[in-house]
C-alpha positions, 0 to 999 in steps of 0.5 A: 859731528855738527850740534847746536852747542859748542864742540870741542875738536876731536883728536881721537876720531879716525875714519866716521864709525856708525856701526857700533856693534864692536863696542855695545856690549850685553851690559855696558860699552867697551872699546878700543880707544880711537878705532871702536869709540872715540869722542864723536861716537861718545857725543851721540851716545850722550845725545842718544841716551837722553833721548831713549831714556826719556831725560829732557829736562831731566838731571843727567849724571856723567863722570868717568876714571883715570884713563886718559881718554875719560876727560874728552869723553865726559865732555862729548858725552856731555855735549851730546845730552846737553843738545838732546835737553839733559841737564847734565852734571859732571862728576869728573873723577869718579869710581862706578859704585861713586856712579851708582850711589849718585844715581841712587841718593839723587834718583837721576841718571848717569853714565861713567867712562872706564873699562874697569880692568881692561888695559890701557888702550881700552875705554868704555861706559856704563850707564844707570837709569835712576835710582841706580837700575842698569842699563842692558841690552835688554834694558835700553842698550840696543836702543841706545845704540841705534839711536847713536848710530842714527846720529852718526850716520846723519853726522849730526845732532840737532839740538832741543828748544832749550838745551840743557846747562852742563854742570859740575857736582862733587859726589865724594864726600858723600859717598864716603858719609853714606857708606860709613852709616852703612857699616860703624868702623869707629868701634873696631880694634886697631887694624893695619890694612894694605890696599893696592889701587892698581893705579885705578879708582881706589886710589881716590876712594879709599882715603875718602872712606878709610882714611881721614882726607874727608872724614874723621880717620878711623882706626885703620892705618892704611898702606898704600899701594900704587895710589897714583891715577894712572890710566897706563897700568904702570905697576900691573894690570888693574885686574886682581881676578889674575893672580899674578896681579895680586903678588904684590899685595900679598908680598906687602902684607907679609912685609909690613905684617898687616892684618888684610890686604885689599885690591880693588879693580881699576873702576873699584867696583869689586875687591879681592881679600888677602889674609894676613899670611898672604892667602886669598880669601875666597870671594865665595868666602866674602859672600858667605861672611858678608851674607850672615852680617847682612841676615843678622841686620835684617832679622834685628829689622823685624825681617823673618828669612832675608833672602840672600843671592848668590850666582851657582858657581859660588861655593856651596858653603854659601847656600848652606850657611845662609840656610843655617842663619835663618836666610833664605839662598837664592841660585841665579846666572853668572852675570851683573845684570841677572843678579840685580834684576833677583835682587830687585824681584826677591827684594833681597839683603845682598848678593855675591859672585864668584868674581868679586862683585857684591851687592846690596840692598841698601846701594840700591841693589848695586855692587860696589866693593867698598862697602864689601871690604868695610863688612869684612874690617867690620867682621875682623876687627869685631873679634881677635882672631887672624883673617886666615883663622876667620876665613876657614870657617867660610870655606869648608869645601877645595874649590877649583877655580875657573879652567878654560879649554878652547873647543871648538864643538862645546855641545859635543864635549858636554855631551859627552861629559853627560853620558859619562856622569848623568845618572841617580847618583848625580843630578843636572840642570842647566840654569846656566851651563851644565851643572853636575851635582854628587847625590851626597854632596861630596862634589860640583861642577859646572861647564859653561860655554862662552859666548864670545870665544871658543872656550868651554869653562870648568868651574868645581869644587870638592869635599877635599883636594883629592876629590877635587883633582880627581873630579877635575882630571877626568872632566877636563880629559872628556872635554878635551878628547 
């Protein structure tokens, strides 16, 4: 790739890639490091993103995790939009909620490099317009995208009149401060919390936030696990929606009888909860207890019903306990992007997913798992019970979490699922899958078909476990006949 600014040497790149459909995803850029994305592909997605999102002479944001490939790609990243007018700062090492709240408090935007909880091989980008608004393929991406592969194709980027300036701005200190006024610690009882990193963003995070290397300390006593940045993984993977990634955690907080564990993904944009027996607590569970402090704020505000999102495979008893507190619960798609767009539309106080993604109104409608996990020490160190006798309240219903089966013809299989169950007693809509909901409320599933594999997923819950594996028995035995 041939510019009109100083670019360093590539040792990365393999043969010129100019089709980046293998790396563009639906929300953000993910590949495999050296064969799908490497810094000359980078340095026209930088030039490109500039260009589409109208940013000469504009601030334009960029940082990125601790996988080893991130330092190179901030910096072609930032190359590129330098040639294109960007007047870029560098945010070196930064979590994706550190992303947002940048391009949120500065109204600019900006672009990190991870791959959240993928594995080491792997790295990505994901990128904001200002004010924190995602960029999707419906949203600039498949511009973003052609525009790159123009750039690579002609094996150039010609620079502007005048090329931006690269540089650097440390966001960590006051993203620390900004989540601390969203949600005072100071007043709770004594705590001890375990957090495992998972080698990831937390690691840097967490200390600024809940610890005292930046701020005043608060009175948590926080353990550490595997706070080393490390884009190798060497503990575990950085995907605690695996259970077998969170044993650790939960044998931690046994072991040094804290109150809460915390596990955060490798980007730290989302957080998982274990009680103080080593239990997970349910992220339908967190978006419950999160809804009603977030309603609560909101009505002392002068709002009269703030609405509350919540994707349709969360457990019911979010709907239900948002209605109870005077809320009003708002069912969308599985899906970052559908989420934030409802959140935006409804003007809505918080939303939550089944997958540990929570967002909220005042971070610009962006996830972030901080602040999450500060409204769940809030809510616990606020009263004297345990977590697992707190959580309880949260989740009246056995759910049975996410069960794939590999079928090929996923159109037949919920057909037949339909004809079984379709009926008076059970209503259907497909908002996004198939949906089967009990007339008396004793049951839900939903199966919904993957876009990229041949897999057809079974998400259900139940009145009590009985029902629930008898529900998911038979469902599992249509689909797979």
């Amino acid at each position: 790739m041939t510019s009109n600014v100083n670019a360093a040497p590539d040792s990365t790149s393999t043969a010129p890639l100019t089709d980046l459909s293998a790396s563009f995803k639906a929300y953000d850029v993910r590949g495999i490091v050296g064969e799908t994305i490497d810094a000359r592909i980078v340095e026209a997605v930088g030039a490109a993103f500039v260009d589409v999102l109208g940013l000469a002479g504009q601030t334009v944001l960029v940082g990125g995790d601790m996988r080893p490939s991130s330092p190179d790609f901030i910096a072609a990243f930032a190359r590129g939009a330098a040639a294109r007018g960007g007047r870029v700062e560098t945010l070196d090492l930064i979590s994706t909620d550190e992303l947002y709240y940048a391009c949120g408090a500065l109204n600019a935007a900006g672009a990190t490099f991870t791959a959240s909880h993928n594995p080491a091989q792997y790295n990505g980008i994901k990128m904001a317009k200002p004010g924190a608004q995602p960029v999707s393929s419906e949203t600039g991406l498949k511009d973003i995208q052609a525009a790159a592969e123009a750039y690579l194709a002609a094996d150039a980027i010609p620079a502007v009149g005048e090329p931006g300036q690269i540089a650097v701005r440390d966001v960590l200190r006051d993203y620390a401060e900004y989540l601390r006024s969203l949600v005072d610690l100071n007043g709770i009882r004594p705590l001890k919390v375990v957090v495992d990193a998972g080698n990831g963003m937390a690691g840097l995070t967490t200390p600024a936030v809940l610890g005292d290397q930046l701020l005043p300390g608060l009175p948590l006593e926080i353990v550490p696990l595997y706070f080393e940045l490390d884009g190798t993984f060497p503990n575990h993977p950085a995907n605690p929606l695996e259970p077998e990634n969170l044993r650790d955690l939960q044998a931690a907080v046994v072991r040094h009888g804290a109150d809460i564990g915390l596990a955060f993904d490798g980007d730290a944009d989302r957080c998982f909860v274990i009680d103080e027996k080593g239990e997970p607590v349910s992220p339908s569970a967190i978006t419950a207890l999160v809804a009603r402090r977030e309603i609560a704020r909101a009505k002392a505000a002068g709002e009269s019903e703030p609405v509350i999102i919540h994707n349709l495979i969360t457990s019911r008893a979010v709907p239900e306990l948002v209605q109870h507190d005077g809320g009003r619960p708002v069912r969308t798609r599985v899906g970052h992007s559908f989420i934030k767009a409802v959140m935006a539309e409804e003007g809505a106080v918080f939303g939550g997913e089944h997958s540990a993604h929570y967002y909220f109104r005042d971070f610009w409608n962006a996830d972030t798992g901080m602040l999450a996990a500060m409204h769940v020490l809030a809510a616990l160190g606020g009263q004297d019970e345990p977590l697992s006798q707190l959580a309880a309240e949260y989740e009246p219903y056995v759910a049975s979490g996410e069960i794939n089966s590999e079928i090929e013809d996923k159109a037949a299989a919920v057909a037949r699922v339909r004809e079984e169950y379709e009926g008076d007693d059970v209503a259907v809509d497909e908002l996004d899958g198939t949906t089967f909901s009990a007339a008396d409320g004793t049951w839900w599933f939903n199966l919904r078909p993957s876009n990229t594999e041949p897999f057809l997923r079974f998400n259900g819950e139940a009145k009590d476990r009985a029902t629930l594996e008898q529900l998911r028995d038979t469902v599992l035995a249509i689909v797979r006949a």
